[in-house]
C-alpha positions in Angstrom: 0.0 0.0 0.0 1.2 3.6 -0.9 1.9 5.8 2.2 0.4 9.5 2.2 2.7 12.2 1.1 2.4 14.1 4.7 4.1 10.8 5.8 8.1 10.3 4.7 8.9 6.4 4.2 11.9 7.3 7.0 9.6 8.0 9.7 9.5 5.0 12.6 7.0 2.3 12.4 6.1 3.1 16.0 5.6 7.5 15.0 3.7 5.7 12.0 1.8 3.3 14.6 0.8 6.3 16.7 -0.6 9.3 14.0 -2.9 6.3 12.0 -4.3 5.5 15.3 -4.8 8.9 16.5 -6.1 9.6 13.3 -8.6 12.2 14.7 -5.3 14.8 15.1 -4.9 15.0 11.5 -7.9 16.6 9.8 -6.2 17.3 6.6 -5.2 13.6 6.0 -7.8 11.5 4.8 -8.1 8.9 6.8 -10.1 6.3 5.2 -7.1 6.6 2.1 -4.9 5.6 4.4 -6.7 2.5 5.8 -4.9 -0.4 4.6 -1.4 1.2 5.9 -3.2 2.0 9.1 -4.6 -1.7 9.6 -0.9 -3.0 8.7 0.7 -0.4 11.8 -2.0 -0.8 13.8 -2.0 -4.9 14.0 1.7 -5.0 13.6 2.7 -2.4 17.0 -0.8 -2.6 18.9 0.9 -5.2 21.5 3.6 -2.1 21.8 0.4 0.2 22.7 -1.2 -2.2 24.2 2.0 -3.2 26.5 1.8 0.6 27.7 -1.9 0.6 28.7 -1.6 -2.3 30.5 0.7 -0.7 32.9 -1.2 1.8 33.6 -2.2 1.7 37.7 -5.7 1.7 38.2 -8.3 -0.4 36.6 -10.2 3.1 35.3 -7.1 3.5 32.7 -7.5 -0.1 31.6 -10.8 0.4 31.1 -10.5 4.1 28.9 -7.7 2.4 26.9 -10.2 -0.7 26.1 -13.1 1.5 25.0 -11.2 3.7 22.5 -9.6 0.6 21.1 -13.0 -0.4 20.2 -14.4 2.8 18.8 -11.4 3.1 16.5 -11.6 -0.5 15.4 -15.5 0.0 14.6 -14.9 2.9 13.0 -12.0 0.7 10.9 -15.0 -1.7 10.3 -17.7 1.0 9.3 -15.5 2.5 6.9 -14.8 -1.1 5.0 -11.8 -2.6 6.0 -11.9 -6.1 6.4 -10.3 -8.4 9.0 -10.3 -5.6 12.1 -11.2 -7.4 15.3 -13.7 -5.6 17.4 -13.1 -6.1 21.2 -16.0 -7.0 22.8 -18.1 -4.4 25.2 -16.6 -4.5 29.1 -18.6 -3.6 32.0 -17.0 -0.4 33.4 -15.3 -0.8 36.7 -17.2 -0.1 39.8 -16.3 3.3 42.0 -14.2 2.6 45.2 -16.4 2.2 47.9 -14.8 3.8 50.9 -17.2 2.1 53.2 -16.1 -0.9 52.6 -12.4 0.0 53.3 -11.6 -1.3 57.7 -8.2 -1.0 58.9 -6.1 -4.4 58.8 -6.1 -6.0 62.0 -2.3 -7.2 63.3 -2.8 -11.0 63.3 -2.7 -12.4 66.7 1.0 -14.5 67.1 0.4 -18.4 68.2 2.2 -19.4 71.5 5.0 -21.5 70.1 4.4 -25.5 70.9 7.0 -27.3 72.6 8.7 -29.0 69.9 9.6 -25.0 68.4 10.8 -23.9 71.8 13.2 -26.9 72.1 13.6 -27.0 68.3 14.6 -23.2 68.1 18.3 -22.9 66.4 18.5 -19.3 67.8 20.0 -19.2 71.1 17.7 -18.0 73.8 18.8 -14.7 75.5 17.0 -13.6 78.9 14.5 -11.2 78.4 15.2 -7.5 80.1 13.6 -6.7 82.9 10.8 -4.1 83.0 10.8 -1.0 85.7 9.6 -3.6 88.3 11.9 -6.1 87.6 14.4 -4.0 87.8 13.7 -2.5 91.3 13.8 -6.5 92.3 16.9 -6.9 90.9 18.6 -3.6 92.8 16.7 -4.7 96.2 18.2 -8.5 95.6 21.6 -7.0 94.9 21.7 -4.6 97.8 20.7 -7.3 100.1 23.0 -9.5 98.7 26.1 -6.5 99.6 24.3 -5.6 102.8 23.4 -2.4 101.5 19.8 -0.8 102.5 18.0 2.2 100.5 16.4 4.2 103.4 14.5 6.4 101.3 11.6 6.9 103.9 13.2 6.9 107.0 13.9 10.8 108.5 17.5 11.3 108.1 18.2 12.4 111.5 20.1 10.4 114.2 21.1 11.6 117.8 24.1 10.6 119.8 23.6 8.3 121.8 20.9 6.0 120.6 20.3 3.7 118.0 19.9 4.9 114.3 16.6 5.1 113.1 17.7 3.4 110.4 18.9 0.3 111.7 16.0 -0.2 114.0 13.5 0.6 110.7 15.7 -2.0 108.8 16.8 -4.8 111.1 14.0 -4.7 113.6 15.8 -8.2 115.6 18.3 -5.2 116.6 16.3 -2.7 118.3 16.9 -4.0 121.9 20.6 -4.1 120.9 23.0 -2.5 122.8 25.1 0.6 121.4 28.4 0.6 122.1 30.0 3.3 120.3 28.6 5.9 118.4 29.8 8.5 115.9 27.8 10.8 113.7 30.1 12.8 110.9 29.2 15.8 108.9 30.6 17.3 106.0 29.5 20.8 104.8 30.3 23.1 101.8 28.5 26.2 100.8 29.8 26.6 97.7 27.8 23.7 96.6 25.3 23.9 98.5 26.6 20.6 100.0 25.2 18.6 103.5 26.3 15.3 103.9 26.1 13.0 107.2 28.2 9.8 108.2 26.7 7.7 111.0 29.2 4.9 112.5 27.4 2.4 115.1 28.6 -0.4 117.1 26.0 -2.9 118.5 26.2 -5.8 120.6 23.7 -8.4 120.6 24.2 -9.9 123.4 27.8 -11.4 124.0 28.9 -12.7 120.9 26.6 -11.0 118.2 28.8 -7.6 117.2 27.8 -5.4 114.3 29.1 -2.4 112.8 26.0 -0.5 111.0 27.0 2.7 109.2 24.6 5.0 107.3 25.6 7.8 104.6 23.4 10.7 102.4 22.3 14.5 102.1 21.1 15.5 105.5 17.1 15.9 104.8 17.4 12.5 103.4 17.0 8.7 104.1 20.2 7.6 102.4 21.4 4.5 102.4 22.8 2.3 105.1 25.0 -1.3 105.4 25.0 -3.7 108.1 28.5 -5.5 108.7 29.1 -8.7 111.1 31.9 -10.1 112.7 33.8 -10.8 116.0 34.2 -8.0 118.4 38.1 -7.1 117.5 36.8 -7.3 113.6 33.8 -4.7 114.4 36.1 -2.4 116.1 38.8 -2.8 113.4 36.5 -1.9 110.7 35.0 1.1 112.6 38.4 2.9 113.4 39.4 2.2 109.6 36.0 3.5 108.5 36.3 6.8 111.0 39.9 7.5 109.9 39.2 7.4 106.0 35.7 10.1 106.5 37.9 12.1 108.9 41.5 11.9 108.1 42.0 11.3 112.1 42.5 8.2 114.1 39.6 7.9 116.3 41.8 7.6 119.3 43.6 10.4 118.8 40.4 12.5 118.3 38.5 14.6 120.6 34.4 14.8 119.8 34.2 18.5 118.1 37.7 19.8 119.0 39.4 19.9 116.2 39.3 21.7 112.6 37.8 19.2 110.2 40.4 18.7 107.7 39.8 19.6 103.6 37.2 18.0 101.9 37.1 15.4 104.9 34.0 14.8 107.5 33.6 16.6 110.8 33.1 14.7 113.8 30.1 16.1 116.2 30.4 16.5 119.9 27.6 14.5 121.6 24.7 16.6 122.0 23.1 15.4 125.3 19.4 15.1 124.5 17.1 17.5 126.0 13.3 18.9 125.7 12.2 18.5 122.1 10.3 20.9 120.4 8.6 21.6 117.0 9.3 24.5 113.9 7.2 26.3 112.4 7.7 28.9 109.2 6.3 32.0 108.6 3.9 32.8 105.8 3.1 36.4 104.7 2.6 35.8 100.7 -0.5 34.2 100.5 1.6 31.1 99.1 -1.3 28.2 98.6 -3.7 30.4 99.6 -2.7 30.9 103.3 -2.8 33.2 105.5 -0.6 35.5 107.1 1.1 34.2 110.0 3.2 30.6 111.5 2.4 27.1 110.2 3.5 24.1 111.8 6.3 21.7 109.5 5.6 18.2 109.1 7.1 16.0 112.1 9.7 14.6 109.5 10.6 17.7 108.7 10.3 19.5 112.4 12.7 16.6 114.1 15.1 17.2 110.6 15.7 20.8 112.1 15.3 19.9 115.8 18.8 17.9 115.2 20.3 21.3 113.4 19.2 22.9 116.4 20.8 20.5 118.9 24.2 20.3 117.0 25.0 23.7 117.4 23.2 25.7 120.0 23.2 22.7 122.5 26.0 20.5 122.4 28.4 23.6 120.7 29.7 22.6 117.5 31.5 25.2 115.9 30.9 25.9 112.2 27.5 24.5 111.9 25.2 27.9 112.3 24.2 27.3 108.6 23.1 24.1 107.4 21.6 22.8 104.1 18.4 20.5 104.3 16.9 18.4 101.1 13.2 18.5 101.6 11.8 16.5 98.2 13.4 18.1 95.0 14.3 22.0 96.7 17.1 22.5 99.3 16.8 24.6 101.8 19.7 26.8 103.5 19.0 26.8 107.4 20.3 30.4 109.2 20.7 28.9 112.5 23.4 31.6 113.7 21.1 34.6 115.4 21.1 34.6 119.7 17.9 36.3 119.3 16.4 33.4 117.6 15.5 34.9 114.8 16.6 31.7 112.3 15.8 31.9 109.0 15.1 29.4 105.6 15.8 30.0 102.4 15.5 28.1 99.4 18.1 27.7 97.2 16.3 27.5 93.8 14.1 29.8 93.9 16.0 32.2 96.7 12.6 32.6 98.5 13.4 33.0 102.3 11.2 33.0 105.4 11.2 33.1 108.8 11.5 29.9 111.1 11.0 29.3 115.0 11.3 26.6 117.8 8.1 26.3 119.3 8.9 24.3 122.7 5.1 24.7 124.1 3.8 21.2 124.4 
C-alpha cells in the first residue's frame, strides 16, 4: 500500500503506529485513504500500545484504553476494511467504595508449641527486665552487699541512741546494745553541699557484734549497710572506717575539737538530749492560699531541724550555724546563727526566704 505524502517512508513504524491511530489529530489527512497502511501499523505495533496501557495503575485506565480501542476498530469496520477485530463491550469498573475500606487488624502471634521452643536454632537470651523487675533486681543486689535504700526513714540520728535506720531496717536489733557511736558531717557552701556519716557499734548480746553505718544529704534517708563479725573485727572496721571520712584516728580524736580537715567529715560532739520541740515557718505571701502568720512543719521535717538545732546551739559545735536541708526536690539553706532566735530558711532555687522558729510549748 502507498503511504500518504504528509508521511516520509523514514519515519519510525512506531511514530507511524501512533498518527494512524490517532487519526482524529490530523484533519487534513484523509483517513479512510490511508486505511490499509493504518490496519498494517495498527495490528503490527498494537501489543507495543497495548504493552503501555496495560501498565497503567488503576483499573479506570485499563478500562479508557479498552473503549477507544474499540471505537477506533469500529470505525475501521464501518469505513470497509476487512479483518479488524472488534473487542467485545466490558462492563466499566465499579467506584471505590470507601465504606467498605476497615483498617487491617495485626494477626494475633500463636504461642509457640514445645517442639519449636526446644527445636529453636536461635539461642535463647533472657528477656530484660521491666521497671519492676528492675527495682527487684537492685533490692536482691543490695541485700546481697548488705546495702539498705532508706529512702523513707527521717535522716536524722542523735548521739547516743540507736539509728533510726537500723531499727526501721533490722528490727531483731532494736533491743541491741550501742556501744559506740559517731555521727560525721561534712558541709560546703559553695555547693550547697550537707552530707552526714553515721558509725554504730552494736552488741547483741555477748557474741553478736555489728558495725551498721549510714551515709546521704542530711534531709534524706540515704542508704545504710549492716557489717558482722567478731568484736576485735567490728572495732577494726570502725576505726578504719572513721579514719578514711575524717583523716583522724579515732583515738587520737576529741568529739568537736578539732578543725575538720579539707574536703574530709567533721566529727560532732555529743549533744546530750534535751526537751524536744517543733518549727514552724512564717507565711506572709498568700503562698497556697494561706494566710498571714506561722504554720507548723511536718514532724519529718520538724525533728530534721530539731537535730540542726541540737548540734549547734546545745552540744556547741563550731561551724554548723548554717546548714543545708533536702526536703523532696528544693534545698533549703537553714540560718541557725542569730542569739535572738531569729533563724531563718531560704530556698536555694528559687531564693525565697522566710522566717523559722522553735516552738517548745507542748
Amino acid at each position: 500500500a502507498s503511504q500518504p505524502a504528509s508521511q516520509p517512508a523514514s519515519q519510525p513504524a512506531s511514530q507511524l503506529c501512533r498518527r494512524a491511530w490517532n487519526y482524529s489529530s490530523s484533519p487534513q489527512t484523509n483517513k479512510l485513504a490511508q486505511g490499509p497502511a493504518r490496519r498494517e501499523l495498527h495490528l503490527q505495533h498494537e501489543p507495543e500500545r497495548m504493552g503501555v496501557a496495560t501498565r497503567a495503575a488503576s483499573a479506570e485506565a485499563k478500562y479508557e484504553d479498552r473503549r477507544v480501542t474499540r471505537r477506533a476498530a469500529q470505525e475501521l469496520v464501518d469505513a470497509g476494511v476487512r479483518g479488524v477485530p472488534v473487542p467485545a463491550p466490558k462492563r466499566a469498573p465499579e467506584p471505590l467504595q470507601l465504606e467498605a475500606i476497615r483498617p487491617r487488624r495485626k494477626k494475633k502471634r500463636a504461642a509457640p508449641t514445645a517442639a519449636k521452643q526446644t527445636n529453636s536454632k536461635r539461642p535463647k537470651t533472657a528477656a530484660k527486665p521491666g521497671r519492676a523487675g528492675a527495682a527487684k533486681l537492685l533490692k536482691k543486689a543490695a541485700a546481697s552487699t548488705g546495702k539498705t535504700g532508706l529512702a523513707g526513714v527521717v535522716g536524722c540520728s542523735m548521739v547516743g541512741s540507736l539509728d533510726p535506720g537500723l531499727v526501721a531496717k533490722h528490727p531483731a536489733l532494736a533491743r541491741a546494745s550501742l556501744e559506740l557511736d559517731s555521727r560525721l558531717v561534712l558541709i560546703d557552701p559553695s555547693t550547697n553541699t550537707d552530707k552526714y556519716y553515721i558509725l554504730q557499734i552494736v552488741a547483741n548480746g555477748d557474741d553478736e557484734y555489728f558495725l551498721w553505718t549510714r551515709w546521704g544529704r542530711t534531709g534524706s534517708g540515704g542508704t545504710g549497710n549492716l557489717d558482722e563479725g567478731s568484736r576485735d573485727e567490728v572495732y577494726e572496721l570502725f576505726a578504719t572506717k572513721f579514719k578514711e571520712k575524717t583523716g583522724v584516728e579515732h583515738e587520737r580524736a576529741a568529739s568537736g575539737a578539732y578543725a575538720p580537715l579539707p574536703g574530709k567529715y567533721k566529727w560532732l560532739a555529743v549533744a546530750k538530749t534535751g526537751a524536744s520541740a517543733k518549727w514552724e515557718y512564717f507565711v506572709d505571701d498568700f503562698v497556697d492560699g494561706k494566710r498571714t502568720g506561722w504554720y507548723p512543719y511536718t514532724d519529718d521535717a520538724s525533728e530534721v531541724v530539731e537535730m540542726l538545732y541540737h548540734d549547734y546551739v546545745v552540744a556547741k559545735n563550731a561551724d554548723m550555724a548554717n546548714r543545708f536541708v533536702k526536703s523532696g526536690h528544693f534545698t533549703y539553706a537553714v540560718d541557725l546563727s542569730s542569739s535572738a532566735g531569729e533563724y531563718t530558711q531560704r530556698n536555694t532555687s528559687t531564693g525565697k526566704e522566710r522566717k523559722i522558729r522553735r516552738n517548745a510549748a507542748p
